[in-house]
Legacy VTK file of the C-alpha trace (Angstrom):
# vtk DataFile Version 3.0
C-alpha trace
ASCII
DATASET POLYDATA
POINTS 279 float
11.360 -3.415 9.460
11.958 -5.804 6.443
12.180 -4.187 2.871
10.300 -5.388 -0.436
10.676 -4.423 -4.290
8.377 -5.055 -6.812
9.593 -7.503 -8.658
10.857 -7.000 -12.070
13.090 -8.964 -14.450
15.607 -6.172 -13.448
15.258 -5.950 -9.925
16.093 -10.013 -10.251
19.209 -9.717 -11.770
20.663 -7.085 -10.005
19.886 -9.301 -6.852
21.026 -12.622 -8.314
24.618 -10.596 -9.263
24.423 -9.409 -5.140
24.351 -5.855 -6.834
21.097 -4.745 -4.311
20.183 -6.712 -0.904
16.510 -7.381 -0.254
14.550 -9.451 2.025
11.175 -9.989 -0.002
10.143 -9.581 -3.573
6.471 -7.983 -3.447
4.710 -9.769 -6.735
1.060 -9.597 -7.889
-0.939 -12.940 -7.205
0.301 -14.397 -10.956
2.157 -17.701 -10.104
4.544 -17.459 -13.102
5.932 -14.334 -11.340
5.614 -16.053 -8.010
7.449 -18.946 -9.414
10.501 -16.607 -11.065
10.699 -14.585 -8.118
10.576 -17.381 -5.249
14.083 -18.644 -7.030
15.333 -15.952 -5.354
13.857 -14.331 -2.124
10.620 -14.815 -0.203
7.605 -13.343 -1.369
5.157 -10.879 -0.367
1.921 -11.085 -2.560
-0.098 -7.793 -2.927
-3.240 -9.025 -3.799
-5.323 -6.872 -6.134
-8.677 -6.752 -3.931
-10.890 -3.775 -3.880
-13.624 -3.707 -0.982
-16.585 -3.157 -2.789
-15.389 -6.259 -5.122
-15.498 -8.758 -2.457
-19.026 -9.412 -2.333
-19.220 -11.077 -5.967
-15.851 -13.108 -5.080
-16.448 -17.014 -5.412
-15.041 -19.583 -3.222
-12.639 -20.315 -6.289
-11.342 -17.017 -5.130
-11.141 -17.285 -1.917
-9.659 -20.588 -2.562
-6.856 -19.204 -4.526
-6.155 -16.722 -1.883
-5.543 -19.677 0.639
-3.119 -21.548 -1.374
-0.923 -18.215 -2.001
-0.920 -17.287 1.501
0.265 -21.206 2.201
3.163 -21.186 -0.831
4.843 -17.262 -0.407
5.691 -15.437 3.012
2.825 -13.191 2.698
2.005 -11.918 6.271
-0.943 -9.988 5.215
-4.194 -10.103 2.892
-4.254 -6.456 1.542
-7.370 -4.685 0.171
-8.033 -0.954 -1.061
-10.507 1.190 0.649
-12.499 1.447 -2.737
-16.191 2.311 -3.647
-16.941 3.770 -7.166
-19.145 5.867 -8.713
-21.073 2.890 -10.316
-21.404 1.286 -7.400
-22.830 4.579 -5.689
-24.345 6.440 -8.056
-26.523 8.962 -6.301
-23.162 10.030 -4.185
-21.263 13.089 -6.535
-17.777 11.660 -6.844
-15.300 14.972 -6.383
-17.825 16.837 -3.599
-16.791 16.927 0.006
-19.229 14.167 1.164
-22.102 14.859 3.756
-22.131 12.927 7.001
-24.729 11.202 5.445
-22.559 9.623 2.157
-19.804 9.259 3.948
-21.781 6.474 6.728
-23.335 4.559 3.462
-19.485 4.554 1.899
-18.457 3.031 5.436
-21.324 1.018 5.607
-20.680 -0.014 2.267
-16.922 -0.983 2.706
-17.432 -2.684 6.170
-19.651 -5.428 4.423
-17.416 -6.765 2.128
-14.411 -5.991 4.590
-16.070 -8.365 7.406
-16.426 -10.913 5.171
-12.557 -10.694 4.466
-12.030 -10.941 8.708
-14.470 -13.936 8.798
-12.619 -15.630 6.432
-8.979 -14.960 7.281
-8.990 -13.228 11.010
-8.860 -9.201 11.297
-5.205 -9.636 12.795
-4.569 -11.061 9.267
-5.820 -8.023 7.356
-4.880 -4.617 6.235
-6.584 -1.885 4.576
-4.780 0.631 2.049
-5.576 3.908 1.643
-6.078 5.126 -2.025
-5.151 7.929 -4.088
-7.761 10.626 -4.326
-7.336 12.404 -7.843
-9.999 15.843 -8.107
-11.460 14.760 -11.534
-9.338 11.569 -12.475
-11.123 9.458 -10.196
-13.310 6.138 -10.655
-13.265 6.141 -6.824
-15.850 8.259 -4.753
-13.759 10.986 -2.533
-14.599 9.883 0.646
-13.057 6.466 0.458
-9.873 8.811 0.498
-11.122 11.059 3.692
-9.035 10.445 6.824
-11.649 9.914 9.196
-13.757 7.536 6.516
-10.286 5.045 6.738
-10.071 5.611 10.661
-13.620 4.651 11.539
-13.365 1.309 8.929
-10.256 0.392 10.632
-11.327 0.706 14.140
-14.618 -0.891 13.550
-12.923 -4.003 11.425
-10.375 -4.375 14.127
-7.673 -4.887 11.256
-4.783 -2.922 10.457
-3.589 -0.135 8.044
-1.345 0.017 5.265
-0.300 3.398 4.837
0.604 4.176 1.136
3.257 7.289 1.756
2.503 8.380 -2.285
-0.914 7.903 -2.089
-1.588 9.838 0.893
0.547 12.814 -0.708
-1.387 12.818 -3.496
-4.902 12.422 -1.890
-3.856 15.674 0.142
-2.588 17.812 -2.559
-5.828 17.191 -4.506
-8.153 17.850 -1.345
-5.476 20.795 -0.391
-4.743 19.326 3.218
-1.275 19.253 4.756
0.527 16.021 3.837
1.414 15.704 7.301
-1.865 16.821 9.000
-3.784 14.113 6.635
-1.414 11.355 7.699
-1.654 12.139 11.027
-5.178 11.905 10.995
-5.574 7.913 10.192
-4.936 5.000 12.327
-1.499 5.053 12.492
-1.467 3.055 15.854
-2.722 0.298 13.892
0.113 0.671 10.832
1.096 -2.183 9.574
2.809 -2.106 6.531
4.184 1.018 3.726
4.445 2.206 0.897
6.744 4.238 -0.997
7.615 5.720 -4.849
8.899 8.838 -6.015
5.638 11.551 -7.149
6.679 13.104 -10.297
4.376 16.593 -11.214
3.119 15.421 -14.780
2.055 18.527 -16.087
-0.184 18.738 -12.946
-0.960 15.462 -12.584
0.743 13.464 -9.469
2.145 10.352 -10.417
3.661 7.539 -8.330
5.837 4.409 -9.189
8.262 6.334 -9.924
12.451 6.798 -9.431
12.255 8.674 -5.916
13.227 12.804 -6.017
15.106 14.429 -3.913
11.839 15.776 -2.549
10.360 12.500 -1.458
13.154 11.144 0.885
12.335 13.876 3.163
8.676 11.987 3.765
9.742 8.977 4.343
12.436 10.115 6.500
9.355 11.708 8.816
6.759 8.643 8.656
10.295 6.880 10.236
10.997 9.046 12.868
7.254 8.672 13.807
7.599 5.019 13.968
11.190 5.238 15.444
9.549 7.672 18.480
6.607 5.024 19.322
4.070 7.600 18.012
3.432 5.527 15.282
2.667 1.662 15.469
5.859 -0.201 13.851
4.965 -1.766 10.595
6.509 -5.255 9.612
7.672 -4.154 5.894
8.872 -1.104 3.429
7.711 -1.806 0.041
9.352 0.356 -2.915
6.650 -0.163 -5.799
8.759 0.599 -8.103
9.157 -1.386 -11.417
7.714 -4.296 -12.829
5.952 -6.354 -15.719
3.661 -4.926 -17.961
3.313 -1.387 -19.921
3.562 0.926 -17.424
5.540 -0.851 -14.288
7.649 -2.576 -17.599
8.148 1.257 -18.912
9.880 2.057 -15.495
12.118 -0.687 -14.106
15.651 1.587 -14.819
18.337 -0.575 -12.873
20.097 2.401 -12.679
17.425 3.851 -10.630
17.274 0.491 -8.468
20.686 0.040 -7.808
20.819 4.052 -6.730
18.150 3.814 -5.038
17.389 0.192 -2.773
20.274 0.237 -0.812
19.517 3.667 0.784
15.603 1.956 1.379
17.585 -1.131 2.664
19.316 0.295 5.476
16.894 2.958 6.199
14.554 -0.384 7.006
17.178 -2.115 8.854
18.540 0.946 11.026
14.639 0.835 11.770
14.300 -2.847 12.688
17.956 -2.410 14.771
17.104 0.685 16.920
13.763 -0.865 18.066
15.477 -4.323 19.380
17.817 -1.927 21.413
14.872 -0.175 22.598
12.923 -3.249 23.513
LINES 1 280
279 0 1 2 3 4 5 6 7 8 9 10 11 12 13 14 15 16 17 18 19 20 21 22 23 24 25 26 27 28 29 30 31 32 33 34 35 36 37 38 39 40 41 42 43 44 45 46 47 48 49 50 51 52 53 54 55 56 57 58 59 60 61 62 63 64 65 66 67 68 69 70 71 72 73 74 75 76 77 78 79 80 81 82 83 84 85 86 87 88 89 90 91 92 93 94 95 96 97 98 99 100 101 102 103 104 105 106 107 108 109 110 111 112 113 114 115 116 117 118 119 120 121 122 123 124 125 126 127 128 129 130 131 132 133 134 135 136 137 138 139 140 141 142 143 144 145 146 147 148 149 150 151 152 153 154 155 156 157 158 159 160 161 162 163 164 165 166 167 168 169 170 171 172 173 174 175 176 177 178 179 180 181 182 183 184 185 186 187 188 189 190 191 192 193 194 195 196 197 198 199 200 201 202 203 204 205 206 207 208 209 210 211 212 213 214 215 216 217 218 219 220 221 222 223 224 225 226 227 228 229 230 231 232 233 234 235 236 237 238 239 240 241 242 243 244 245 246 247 248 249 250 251 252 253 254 255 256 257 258 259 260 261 262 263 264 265 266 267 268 269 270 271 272 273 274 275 276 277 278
């Protein structure tokens, strides 16, 4: 399994000095970052698609897509599982959905998610699952539901990118098991992770940021998973931590990155190792 960072001005340095080892940089679709970053390591783009966005996308867009997938190393197109309230007005946003809401947010998603498949091939596609926050949401609660993200991934035929934090987050605020909930989605089909430190803000769960003590002990699971063929081997580990901007600029510590990658770095590796002796 390879390993990603986001990329940061940071995270740059310390790899240009040979202070951290990484084998992508995971940027936003921006090609002045792209540009920076490709100086340095391949890159993975992230691309910031939502499915109930892709219906009003232009062939400009799509066309943009194209020529990033043809310039980076980007082995995926990525979308989030998301339907809002706006766009589904007469569904209640925080209530467990009915059997009924929860087939017209499928219905919904699967759309605009077969349009991506058309376009690019399902084997080139991977759905993310979001973070479910009990009255901080813009997202309608059973995008987040297990079996809502099983059903579109088995019915799209693509694969899953399993967001570690996210699902954490989405469990604590529907008060399932961490564990039971991740067991629950399409982990056969796992493609690609996810990973940050979640930080209790008062009550609030926060990701992207520095990784607790707490957290390794999650990743360290989803691993063994993967490492005992339960789990579908996915291609990459991305650590979204730090970045450009306010928030991602606010937490780029390269303390925290130089602490922190190498332990990623060979967890990935140890990974990618142990399953060629297997095979």
């Amino acid at each position: 399994m390879k390993f990603s960072i986001n990329y940061s001005p940071q995270a740059a340095k310390l790899v240009k000095s040979g202070q951290i080892e990484i084998d992508y940089f995971k940027t936003p679709p921006w090609t002045e970052l792209i540009t920076a970053a490709k100086k340095l390591r391949p890159i993975a783009i992230h691309f910031e698609i939502r499915t109930a966005g892709i219906e009003t996308m232009q062939k400009k867009d799509w066309d943009k897509i194209d020529r990033f997938l043809g310039c980076t190393s980007t082995a995926y197109v990525n979308l989030h599982l998301s339907v809002r309230t706006t766009e589904l007005p007469h569904i209640p946003i925080d209530d467990p959905p009915t059997p009924a809401h929860k087939d017209e947010v499928i219905d919904r998603m699967l759309v605009d998610l077969q349009l991506m498949t058309t376009r690019f091939g399902a084997n080139r596609i991977i759905a993310e699952n979001i973070p479910y926050r009990k009255n901080q949401n813009f997202d309608l609660r059973a995008c987040a539901e297990a079996d809502v993200i099983s059903q579109i991934v088995h019915e799209a035929g693509c694969g899953l990118l399993l967001d570690i934090s996210h699902a954490r987050i989405t469990s604590h605020n529907m008060d399932i098991d961490p564990k039971t909930y991740m067991e629950s989605l399409p982990t056969k089909q796992l493609r690609e992770l996810h990973f940050t430190g979640v930080h209790n803000w008062n009550g609030f769960l926060q990701d992207h940021l520095p990784i607790l003590e707490d957290d390794w002990p999650w990743l360290d699971w989803v691993v063994k998973k993967v490492n005992n063929k339960e789990w579908n081997q996915p291609h990459m580990l991305a650590f979204e931590y730090g970045g450009t901007g306010e928030f991602f600029g606010r937490f780029s510590d390269p303390t925290v990155i130089v602490e922190q990658v190498p332990r990623l770095y060979s967890i990935c590796h140890a990974l990618e190792e142990n399953n060629i002796k297997i095979n």
